[in-house]
PyMOL Python script that loads the backbone (N, CA, C, O; Angstrom):
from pymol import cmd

cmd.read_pdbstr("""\
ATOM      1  N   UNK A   1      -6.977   3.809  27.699  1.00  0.00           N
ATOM      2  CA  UNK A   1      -7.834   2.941  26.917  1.00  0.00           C
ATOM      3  C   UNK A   1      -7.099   2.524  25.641  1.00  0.00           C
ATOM      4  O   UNK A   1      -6.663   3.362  24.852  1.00  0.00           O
ATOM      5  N   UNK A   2      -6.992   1.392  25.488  1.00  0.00           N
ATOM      6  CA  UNK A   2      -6.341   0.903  24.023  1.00  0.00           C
ATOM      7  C   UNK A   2      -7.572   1.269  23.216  1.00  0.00           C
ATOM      8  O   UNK A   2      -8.766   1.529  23.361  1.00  0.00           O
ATOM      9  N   UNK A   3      -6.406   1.117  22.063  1.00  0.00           N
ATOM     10  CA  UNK A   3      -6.698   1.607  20.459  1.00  0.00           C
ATOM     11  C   UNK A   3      -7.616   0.531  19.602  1.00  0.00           C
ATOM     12  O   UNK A   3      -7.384  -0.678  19.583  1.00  0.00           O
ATOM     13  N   UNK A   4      -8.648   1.147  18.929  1.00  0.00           N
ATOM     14  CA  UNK A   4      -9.084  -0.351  18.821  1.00  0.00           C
ATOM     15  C   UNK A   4      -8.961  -0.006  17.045  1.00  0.00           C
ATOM     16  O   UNK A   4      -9.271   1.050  16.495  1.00  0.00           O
ATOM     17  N   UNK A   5      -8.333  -1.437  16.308  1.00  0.00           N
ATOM     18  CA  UNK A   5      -8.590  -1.461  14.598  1.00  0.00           C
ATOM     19  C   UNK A   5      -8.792   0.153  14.048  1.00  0.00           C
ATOM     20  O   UNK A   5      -8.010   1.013  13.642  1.00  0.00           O
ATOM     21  N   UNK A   6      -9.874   0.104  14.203  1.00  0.00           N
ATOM     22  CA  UNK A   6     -10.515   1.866  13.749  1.00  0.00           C
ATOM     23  C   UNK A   6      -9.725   2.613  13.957  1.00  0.00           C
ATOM     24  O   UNK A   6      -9.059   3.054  13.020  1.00  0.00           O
ATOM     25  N   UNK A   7      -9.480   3.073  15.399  1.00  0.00           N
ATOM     26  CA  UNK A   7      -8.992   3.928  15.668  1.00  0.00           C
ATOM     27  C   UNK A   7      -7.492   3.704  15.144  1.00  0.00           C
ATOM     28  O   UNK A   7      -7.235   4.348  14.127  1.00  0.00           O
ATOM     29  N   UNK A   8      -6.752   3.138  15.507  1.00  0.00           N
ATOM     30  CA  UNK A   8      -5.407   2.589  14.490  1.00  0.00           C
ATOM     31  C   UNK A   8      -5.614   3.515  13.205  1.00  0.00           C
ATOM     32  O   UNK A   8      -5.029   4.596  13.122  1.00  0.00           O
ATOM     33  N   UNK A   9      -6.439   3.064  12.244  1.00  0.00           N
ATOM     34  CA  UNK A   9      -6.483   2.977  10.706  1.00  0.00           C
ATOM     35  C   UNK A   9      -7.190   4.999  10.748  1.00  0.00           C
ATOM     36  O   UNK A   9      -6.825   5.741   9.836  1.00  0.00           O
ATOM     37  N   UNK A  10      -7.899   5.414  11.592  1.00  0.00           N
ATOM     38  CA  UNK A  10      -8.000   6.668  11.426  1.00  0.00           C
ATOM     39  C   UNK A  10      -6.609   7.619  12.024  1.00  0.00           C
ATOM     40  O   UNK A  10      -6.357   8.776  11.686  1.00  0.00           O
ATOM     41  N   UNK A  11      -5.862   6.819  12.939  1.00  0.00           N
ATOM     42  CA  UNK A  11      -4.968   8.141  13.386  1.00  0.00           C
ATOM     43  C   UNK A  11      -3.595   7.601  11.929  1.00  0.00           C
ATOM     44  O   UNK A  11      -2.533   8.222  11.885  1.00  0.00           O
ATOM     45  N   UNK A  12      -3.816   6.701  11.137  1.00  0.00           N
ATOM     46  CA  UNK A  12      -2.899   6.154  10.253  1.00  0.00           C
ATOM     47  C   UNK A  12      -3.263   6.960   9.024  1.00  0.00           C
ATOM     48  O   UNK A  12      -2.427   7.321   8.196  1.00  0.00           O
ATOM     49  N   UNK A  13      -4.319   7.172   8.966  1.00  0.00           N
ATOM     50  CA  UNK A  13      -5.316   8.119   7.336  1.00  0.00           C
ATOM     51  C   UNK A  13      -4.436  10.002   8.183  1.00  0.00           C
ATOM     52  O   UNK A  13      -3.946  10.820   7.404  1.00  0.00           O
ATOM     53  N   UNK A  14      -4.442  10.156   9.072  1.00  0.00           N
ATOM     54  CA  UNK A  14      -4.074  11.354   9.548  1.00  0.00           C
ATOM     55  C   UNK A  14      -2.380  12.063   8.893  1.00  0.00           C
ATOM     56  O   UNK A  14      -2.114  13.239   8.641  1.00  0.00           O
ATOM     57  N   UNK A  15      -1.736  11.172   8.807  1.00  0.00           N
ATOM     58  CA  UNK A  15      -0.083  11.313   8.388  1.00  0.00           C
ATOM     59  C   UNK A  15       0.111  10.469   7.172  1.00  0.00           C
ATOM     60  O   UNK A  15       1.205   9.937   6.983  1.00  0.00           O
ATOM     61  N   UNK A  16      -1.071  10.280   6.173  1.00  0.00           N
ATOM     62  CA  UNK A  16      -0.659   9.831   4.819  1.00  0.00           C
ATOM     63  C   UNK A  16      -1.445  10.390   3.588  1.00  0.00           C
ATOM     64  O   UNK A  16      -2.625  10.696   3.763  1.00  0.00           O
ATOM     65  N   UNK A  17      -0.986  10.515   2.597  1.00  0.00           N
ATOM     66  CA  UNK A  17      -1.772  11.422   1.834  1.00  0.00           C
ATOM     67  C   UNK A  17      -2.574  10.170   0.701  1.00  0.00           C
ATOM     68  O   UNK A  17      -1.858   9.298   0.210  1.00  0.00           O
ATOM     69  N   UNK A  18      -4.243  10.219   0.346  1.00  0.00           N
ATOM     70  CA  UNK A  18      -4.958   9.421   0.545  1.00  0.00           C
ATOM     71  C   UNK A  18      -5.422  10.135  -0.940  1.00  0.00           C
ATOM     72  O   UNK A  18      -5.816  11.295  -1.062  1.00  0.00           O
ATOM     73  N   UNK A  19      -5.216   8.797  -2.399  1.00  0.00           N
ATOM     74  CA  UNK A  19      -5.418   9.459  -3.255  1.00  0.00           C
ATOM     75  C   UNK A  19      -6.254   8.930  -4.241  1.00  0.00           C
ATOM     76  O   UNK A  19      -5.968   7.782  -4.579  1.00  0.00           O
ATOM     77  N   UNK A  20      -7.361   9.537  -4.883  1.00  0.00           N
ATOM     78  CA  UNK A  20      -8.122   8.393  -5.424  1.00  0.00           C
ATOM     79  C   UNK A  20      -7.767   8.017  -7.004  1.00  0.00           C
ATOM     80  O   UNK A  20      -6.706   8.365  -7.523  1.00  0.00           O
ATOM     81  N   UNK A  21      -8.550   7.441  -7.535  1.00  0.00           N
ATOM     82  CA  UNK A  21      -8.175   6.377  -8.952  1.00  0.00           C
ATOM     83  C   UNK A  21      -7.421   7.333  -9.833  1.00  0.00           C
ATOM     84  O   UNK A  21      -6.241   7.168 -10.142  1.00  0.00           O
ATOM     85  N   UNK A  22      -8.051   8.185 -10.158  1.00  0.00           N
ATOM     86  CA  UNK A  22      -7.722   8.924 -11.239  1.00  0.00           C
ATOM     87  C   UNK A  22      -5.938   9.459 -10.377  1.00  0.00           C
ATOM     88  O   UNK A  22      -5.002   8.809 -10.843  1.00  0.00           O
ATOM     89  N   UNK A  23      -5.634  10.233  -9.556  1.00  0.00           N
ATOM     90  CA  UNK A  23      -4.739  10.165  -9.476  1.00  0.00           C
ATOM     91  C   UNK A  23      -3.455   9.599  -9.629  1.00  0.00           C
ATOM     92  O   UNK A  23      -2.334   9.991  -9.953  1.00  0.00           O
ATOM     93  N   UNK A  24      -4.181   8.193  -9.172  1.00  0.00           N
ATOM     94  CA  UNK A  24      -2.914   7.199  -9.289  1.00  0.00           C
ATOM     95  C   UNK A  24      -3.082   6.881 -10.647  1.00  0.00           C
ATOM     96  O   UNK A  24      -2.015   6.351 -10.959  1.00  0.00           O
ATOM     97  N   UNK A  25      -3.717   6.901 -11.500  1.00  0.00           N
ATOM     98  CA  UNK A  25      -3.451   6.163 -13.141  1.00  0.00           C
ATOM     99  C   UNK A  25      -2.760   7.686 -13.402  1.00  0.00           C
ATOM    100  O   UNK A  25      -2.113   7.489 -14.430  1.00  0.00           O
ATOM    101  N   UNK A  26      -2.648   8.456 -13.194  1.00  0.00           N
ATOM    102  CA  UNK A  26      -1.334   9.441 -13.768  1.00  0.00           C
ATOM    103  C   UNK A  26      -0.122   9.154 -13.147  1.00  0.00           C
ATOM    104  O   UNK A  26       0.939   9.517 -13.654  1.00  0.00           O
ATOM    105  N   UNK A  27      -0.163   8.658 -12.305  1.00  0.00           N
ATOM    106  CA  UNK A  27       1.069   8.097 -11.352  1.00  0.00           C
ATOM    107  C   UNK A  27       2.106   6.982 -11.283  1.00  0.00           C
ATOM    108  O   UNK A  27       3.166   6.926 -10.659  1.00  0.00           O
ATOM    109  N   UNK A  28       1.320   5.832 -12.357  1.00  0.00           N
ATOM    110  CA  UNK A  28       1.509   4.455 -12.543  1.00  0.00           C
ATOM    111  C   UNK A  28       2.614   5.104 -13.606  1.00  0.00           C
ATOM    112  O   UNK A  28       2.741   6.112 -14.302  1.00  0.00           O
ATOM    113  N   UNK A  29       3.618   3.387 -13.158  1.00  0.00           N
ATOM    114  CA  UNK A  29       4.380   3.513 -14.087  1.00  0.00           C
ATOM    115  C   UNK A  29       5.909   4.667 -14.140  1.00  0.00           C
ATOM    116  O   UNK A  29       6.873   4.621 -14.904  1.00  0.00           O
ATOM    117  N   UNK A  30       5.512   5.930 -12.651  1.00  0.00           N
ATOM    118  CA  UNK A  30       6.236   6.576 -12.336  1.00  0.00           C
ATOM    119  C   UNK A  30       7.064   6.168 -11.043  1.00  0.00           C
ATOM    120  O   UNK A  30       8.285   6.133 -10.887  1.00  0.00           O
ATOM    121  N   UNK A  31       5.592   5.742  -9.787  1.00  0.00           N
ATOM    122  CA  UNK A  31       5.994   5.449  -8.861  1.00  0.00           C
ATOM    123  C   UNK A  31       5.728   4.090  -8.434  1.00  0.00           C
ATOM    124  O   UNK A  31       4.711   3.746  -9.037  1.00  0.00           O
ATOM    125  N   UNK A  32       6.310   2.743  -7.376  1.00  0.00           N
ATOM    126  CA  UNK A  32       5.963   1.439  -7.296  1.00  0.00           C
ATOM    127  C   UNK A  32       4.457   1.349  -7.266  1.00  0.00           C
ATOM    128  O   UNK A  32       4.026   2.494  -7.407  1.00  0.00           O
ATOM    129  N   UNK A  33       3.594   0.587  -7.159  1.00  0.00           N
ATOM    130  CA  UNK A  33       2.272   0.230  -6.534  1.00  0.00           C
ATOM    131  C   UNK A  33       2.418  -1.316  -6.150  1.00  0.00           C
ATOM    132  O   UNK A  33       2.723  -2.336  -6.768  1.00  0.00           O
ATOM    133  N   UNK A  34       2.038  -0.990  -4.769  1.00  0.00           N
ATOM    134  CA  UNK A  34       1.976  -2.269  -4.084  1.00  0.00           C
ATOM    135  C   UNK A  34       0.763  -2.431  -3.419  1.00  0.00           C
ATOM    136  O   UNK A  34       0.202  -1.688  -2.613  1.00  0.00           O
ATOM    137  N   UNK A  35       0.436  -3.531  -3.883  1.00  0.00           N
ATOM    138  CA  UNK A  35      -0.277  -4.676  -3.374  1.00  0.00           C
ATOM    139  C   UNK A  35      -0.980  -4.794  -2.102  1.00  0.00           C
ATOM    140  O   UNK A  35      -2.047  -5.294  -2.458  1.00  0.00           O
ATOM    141  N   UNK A  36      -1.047  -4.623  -0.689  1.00  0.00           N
ATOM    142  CA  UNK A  36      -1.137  -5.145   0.177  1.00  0.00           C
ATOM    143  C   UNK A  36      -1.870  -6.287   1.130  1.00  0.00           C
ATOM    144  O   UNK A  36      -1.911  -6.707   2.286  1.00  0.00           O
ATOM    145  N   UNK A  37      -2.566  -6.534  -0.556  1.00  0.00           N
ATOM    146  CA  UNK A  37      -3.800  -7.820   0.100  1.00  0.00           C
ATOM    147  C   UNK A  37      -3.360  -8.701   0.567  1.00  0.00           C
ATOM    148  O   UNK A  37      -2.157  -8.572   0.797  1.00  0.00           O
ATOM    149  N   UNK A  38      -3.987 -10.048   0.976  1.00  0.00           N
ATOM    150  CA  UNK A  38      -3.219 -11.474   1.420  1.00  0.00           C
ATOM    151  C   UNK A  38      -3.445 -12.157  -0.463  1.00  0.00           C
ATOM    152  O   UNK A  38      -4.383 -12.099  -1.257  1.00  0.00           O
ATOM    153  N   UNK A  39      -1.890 -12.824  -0.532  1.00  0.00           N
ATOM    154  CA  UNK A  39      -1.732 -13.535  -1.473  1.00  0.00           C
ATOM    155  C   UNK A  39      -3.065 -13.769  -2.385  1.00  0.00           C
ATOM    156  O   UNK A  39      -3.302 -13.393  -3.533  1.00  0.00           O
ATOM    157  N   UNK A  40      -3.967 -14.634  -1.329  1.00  0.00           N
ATOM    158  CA  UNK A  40      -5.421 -14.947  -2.413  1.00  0.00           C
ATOM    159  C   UNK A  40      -6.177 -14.199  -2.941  1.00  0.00           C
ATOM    160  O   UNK A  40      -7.027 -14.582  -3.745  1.00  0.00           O
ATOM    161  N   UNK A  41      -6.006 -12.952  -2.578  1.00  0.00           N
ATOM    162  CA  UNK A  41      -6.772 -11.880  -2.908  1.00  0.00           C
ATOM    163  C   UNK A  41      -6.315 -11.106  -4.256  1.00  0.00           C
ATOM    164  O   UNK A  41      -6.929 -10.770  -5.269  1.00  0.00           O
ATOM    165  N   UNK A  42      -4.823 -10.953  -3.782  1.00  0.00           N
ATOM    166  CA  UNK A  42      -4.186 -10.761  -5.234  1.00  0.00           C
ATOM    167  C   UNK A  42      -3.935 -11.607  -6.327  1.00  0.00           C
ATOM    168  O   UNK A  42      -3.255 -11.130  -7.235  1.00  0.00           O
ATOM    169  N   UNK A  43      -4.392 -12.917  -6.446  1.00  0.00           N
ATOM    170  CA  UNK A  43      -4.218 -13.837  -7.317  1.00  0.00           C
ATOM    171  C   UNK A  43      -5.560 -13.711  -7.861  1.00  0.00           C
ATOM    172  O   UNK A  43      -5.716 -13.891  -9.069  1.00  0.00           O
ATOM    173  N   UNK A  44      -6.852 -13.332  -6.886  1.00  0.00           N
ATOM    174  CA  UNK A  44      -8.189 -13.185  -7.388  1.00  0.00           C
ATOM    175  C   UNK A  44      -8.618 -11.981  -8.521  1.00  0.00           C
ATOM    176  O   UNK A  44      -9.667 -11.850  -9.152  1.00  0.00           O
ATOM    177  N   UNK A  45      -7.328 -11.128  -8.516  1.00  0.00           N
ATOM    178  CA  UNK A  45      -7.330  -9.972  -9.663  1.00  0.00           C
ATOM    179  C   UNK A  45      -6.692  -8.727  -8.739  1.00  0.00           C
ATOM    180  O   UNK A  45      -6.965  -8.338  -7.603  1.00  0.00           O
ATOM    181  N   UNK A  46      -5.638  -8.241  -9.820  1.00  0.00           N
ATOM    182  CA  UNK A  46      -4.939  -7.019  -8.874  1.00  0.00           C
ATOM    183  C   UNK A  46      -4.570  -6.021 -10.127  1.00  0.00           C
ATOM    184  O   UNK A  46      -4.430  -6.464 -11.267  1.00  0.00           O
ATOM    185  N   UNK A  47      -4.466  -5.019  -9.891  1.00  0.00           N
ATOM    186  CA  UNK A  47      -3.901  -3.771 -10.592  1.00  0.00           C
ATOM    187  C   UNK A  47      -2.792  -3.856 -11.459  1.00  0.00           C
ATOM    188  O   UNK A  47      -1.679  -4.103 -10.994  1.00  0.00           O
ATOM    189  N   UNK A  48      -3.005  -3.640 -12.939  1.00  0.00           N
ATOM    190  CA  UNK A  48      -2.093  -3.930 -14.188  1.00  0.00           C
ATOM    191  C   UNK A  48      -0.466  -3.051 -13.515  1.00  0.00           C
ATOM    192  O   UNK A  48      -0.344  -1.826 -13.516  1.00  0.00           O
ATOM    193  N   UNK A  49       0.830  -4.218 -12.897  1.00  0.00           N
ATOM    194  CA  UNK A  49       2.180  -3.617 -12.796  1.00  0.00           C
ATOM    195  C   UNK A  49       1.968  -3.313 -10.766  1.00  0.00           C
ATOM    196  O   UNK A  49       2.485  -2.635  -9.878  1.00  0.00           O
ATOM    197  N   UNK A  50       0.782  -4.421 -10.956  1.00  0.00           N
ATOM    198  CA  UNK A  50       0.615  -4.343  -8.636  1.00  0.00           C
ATOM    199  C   UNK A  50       1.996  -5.390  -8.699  1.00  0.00           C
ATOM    200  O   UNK A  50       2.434  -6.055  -9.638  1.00  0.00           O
ATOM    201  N   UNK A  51       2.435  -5.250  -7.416  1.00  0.00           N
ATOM    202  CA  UNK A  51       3.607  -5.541  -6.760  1.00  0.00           C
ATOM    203  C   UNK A  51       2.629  -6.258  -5.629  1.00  0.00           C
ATOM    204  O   UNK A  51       1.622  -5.628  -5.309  1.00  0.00           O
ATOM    205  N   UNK A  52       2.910  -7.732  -4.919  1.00  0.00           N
ATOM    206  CA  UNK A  52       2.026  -7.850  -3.948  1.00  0.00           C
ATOM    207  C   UNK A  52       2.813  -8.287  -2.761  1.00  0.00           C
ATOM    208  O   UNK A  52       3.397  -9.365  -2.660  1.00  0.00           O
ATOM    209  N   UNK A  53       2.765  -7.295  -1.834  1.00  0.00           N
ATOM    210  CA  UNK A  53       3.576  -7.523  -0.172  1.00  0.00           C
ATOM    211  C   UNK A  53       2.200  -7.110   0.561  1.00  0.00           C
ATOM    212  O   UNK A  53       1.480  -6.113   0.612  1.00  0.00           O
ATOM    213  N   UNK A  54       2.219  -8.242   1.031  1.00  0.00           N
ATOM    214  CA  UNK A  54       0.892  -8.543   2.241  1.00  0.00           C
ATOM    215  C   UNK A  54       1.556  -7.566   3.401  1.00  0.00           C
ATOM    216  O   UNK A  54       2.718  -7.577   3.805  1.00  0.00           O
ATOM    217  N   UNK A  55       0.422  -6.691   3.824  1.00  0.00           N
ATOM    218  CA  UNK A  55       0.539  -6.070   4.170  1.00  0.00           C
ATOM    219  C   UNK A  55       1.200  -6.493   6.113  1.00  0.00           C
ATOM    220  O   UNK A  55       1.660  -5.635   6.867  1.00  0.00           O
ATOM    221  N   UNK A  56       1.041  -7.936   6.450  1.00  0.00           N
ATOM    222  CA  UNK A  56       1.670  -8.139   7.748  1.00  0.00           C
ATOM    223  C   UNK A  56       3.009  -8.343   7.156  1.00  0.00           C
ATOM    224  O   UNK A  56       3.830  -8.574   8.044  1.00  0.00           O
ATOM    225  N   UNK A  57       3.472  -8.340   6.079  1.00  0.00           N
ATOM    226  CA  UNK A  57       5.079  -8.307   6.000  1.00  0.00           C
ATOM    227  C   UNK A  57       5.782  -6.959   5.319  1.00  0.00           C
ATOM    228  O   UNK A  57       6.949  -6.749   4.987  1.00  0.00           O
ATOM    229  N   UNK A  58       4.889  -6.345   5.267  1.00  0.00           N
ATOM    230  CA  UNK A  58       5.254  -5.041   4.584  1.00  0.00           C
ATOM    231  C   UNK A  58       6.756  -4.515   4.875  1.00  0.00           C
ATOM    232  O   UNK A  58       7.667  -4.492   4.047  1.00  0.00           O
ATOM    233  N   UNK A  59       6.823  -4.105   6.196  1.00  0.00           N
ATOM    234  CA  UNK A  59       7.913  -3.999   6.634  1.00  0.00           C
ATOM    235  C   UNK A  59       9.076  -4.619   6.837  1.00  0.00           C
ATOM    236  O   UNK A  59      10.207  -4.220   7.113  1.00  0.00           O
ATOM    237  N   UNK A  60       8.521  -5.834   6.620  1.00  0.00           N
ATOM    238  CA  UNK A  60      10.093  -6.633   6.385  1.00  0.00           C
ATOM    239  C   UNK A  60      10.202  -7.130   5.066  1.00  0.00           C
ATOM    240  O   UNK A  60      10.854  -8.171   4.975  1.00  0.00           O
ATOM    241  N   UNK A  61       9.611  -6.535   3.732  1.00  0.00           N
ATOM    242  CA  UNK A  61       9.542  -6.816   2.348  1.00  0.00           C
ATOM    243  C   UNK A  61      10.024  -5.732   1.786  1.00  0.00           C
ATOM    244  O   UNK A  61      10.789  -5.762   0.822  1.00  0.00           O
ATOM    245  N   UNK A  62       9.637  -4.747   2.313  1.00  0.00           N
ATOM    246  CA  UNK A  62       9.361  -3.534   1.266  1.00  0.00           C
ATOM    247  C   UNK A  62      10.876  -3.018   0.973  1.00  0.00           C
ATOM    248  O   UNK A  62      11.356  -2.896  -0.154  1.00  0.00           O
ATOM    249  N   UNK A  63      11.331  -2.824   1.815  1.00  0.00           N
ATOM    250  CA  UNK A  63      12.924  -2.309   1.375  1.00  0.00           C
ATOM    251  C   UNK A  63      13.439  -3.457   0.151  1.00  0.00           C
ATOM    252  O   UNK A  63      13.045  -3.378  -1.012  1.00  0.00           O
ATOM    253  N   UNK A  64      14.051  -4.145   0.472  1.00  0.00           N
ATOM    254  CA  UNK A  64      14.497  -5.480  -0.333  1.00  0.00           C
ATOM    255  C   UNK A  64      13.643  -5.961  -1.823  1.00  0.00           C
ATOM    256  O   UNK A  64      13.683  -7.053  -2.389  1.00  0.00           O
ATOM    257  N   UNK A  65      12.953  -4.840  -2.163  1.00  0.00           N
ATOM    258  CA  UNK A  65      12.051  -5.009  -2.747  1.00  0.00           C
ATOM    259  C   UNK A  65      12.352  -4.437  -4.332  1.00  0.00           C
ATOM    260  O   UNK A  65      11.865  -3.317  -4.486  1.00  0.00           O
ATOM    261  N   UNK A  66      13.120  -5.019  -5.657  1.00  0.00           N
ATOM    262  CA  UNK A  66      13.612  -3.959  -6.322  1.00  0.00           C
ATOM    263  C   UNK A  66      13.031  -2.547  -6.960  1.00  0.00           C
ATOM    264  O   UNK A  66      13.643  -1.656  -7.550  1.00  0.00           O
ATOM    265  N   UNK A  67      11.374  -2.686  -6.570  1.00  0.00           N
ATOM    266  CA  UNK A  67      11.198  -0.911  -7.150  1.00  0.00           C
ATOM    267  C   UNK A  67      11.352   0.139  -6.236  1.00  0.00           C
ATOM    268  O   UNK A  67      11.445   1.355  -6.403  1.00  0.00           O
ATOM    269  N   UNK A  68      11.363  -0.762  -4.966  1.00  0.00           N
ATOM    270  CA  UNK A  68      11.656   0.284  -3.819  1.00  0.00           C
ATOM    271  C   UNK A  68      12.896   0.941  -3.758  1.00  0.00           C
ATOM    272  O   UNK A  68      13.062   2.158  -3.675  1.00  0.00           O
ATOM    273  N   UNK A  69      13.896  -0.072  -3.810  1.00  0.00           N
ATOM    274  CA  UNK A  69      15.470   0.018  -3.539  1.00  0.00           C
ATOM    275  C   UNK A  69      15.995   1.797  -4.069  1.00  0.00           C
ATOM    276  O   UNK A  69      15.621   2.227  -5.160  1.00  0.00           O
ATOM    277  N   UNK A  70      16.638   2.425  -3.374  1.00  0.00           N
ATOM    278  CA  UNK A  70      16.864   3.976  -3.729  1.00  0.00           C
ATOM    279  C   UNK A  70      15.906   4.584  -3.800  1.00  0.00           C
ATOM    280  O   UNK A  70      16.159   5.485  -4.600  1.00  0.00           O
ATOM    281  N   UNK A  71      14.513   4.718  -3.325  1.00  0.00           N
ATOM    282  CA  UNK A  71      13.315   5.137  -3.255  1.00  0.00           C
ATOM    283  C   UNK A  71      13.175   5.408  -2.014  1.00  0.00           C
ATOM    284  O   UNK A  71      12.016   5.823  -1.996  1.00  0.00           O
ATOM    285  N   UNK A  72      13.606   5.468  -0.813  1.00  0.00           N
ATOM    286  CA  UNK A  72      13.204   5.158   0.376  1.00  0.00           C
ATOM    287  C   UNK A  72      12.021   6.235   0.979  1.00  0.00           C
ATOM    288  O   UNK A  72      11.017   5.950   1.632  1.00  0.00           O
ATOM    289  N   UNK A  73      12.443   7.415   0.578  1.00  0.00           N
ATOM    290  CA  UNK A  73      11.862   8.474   1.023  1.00  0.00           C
ATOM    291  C   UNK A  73      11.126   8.762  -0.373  1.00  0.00           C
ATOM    292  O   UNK A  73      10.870   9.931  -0.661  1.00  0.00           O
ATOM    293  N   UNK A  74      10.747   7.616  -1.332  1.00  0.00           N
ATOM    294  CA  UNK A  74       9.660   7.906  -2.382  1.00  0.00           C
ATOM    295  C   UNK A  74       8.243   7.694  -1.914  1.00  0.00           C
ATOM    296  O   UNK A  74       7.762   7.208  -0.890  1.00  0.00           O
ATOM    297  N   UNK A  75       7.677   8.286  -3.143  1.00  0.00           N
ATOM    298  CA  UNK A  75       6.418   7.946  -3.077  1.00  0.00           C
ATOM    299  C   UNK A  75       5.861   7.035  -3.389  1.00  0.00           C
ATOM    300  O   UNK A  75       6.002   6.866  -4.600  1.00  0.00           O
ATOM    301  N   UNK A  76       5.007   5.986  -2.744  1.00  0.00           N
ATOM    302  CA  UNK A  76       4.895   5.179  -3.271  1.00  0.00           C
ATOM    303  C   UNK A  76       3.284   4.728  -2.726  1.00  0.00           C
ATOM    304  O   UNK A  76       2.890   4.920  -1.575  1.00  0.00           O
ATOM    305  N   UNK A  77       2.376   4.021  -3.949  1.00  0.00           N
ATOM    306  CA  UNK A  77       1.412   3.951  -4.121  1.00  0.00           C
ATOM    307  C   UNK A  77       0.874   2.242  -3.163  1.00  0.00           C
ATOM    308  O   UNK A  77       1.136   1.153  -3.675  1.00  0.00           O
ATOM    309  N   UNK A  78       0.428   2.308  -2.332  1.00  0.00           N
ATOM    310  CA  UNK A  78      -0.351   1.270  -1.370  1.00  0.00           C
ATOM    311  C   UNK A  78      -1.887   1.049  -1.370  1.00  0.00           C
ATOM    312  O   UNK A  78      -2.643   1.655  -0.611  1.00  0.00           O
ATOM    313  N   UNK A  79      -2.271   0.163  -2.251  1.00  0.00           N
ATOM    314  CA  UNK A  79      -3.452  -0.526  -1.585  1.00  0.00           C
ATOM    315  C   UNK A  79      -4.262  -1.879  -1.203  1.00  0.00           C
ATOM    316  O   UNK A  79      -3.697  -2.972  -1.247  1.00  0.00           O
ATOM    317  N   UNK A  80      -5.306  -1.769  -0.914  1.00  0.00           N
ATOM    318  CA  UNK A  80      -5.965  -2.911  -0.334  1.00  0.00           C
ATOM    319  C   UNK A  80      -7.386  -2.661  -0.926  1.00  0.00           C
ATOM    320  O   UNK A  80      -7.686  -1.803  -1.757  1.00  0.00           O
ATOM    321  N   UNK A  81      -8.238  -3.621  -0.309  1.00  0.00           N
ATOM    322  CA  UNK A  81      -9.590  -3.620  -0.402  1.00  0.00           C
ATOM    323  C   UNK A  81     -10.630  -2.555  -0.578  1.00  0.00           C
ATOM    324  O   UNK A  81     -11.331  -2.201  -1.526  1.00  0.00           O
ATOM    325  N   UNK A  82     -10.405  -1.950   1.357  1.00  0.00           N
ATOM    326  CA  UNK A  82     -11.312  -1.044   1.593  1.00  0.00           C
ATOM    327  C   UNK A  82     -10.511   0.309   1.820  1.00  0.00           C
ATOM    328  O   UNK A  82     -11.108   1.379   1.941  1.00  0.00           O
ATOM    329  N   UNK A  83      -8.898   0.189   1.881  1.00  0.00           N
ATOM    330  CA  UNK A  83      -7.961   1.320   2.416  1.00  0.00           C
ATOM    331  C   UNK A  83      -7.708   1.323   3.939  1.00  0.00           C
ATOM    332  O   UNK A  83      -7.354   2.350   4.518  1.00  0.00           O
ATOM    333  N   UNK A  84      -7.902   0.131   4.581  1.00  0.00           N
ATOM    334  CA  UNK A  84      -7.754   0.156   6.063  1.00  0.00           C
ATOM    335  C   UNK A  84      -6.298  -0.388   6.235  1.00  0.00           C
ATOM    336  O   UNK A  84      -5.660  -0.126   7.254  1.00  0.00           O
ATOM    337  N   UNK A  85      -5.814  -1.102   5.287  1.00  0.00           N
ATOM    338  CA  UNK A  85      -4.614  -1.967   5.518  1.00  0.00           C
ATOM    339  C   UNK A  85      -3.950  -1.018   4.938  1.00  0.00           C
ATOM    340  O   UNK A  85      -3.416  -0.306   5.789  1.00  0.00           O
ATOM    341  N   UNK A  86      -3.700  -0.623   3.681  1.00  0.00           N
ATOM    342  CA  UNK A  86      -3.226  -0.147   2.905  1.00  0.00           C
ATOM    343  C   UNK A  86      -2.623   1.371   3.970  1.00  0.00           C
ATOM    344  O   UNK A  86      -1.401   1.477   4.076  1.00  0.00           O
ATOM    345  N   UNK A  87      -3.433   2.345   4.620  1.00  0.00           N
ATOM    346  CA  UNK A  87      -3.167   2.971   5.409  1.00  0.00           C
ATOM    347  C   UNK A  87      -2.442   3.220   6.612  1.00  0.00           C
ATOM    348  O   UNK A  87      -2.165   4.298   7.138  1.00  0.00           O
ATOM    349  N   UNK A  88      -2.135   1.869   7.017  1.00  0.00           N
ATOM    350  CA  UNK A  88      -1.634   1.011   8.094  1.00  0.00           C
ATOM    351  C   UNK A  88      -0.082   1.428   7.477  1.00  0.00           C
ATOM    352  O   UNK A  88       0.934   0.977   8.005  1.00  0.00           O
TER     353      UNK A  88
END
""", "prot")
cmd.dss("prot")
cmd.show_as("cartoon", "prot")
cmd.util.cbc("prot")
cmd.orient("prot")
């Protein structure tokens, strides 16, 4: 049986560590934060020092990306809307 959206985004929440606000405002400024909305979304208001790579290009952005660069195996802060993309 294929995987449907959901199921995707729950076996994706399983192998990432999932952190809320307060965490990441101790975090900012240490590690990247990116973006992953679509363009309009992040132009509609995004997080003071968001980085924005839509999340269908993530993977072909994110390296090439200068806060990433020598980070590879960093930590690095991802979100979206509801946390379904962002998890992805």
């Amino acid at each position: 049986m294929a995987m449907t959206p959901m199921d995707l985004v729950a076996a994706a929440k399983q192998t990432i560590t999932e952190i809320d606000a307060a965490r990441a405002q101790t975090m900012l400024g240490s590690v990247p934060l990116i973006d992953v909305r679509e363009p309009e979304e992040y132009a509609a208001g995004c997080l003071p020092g968001a980085v924005s790579i839509p999340r269908g290009v993530l993977e072909f952005r994110i390296d090439g990306h200068p806060q990433i660069q020598g980070r590879r195996d960093g930590e690095v802060i991802l979100y979206c809307q509801s946390g379904g993309r962002s998890a992805l």
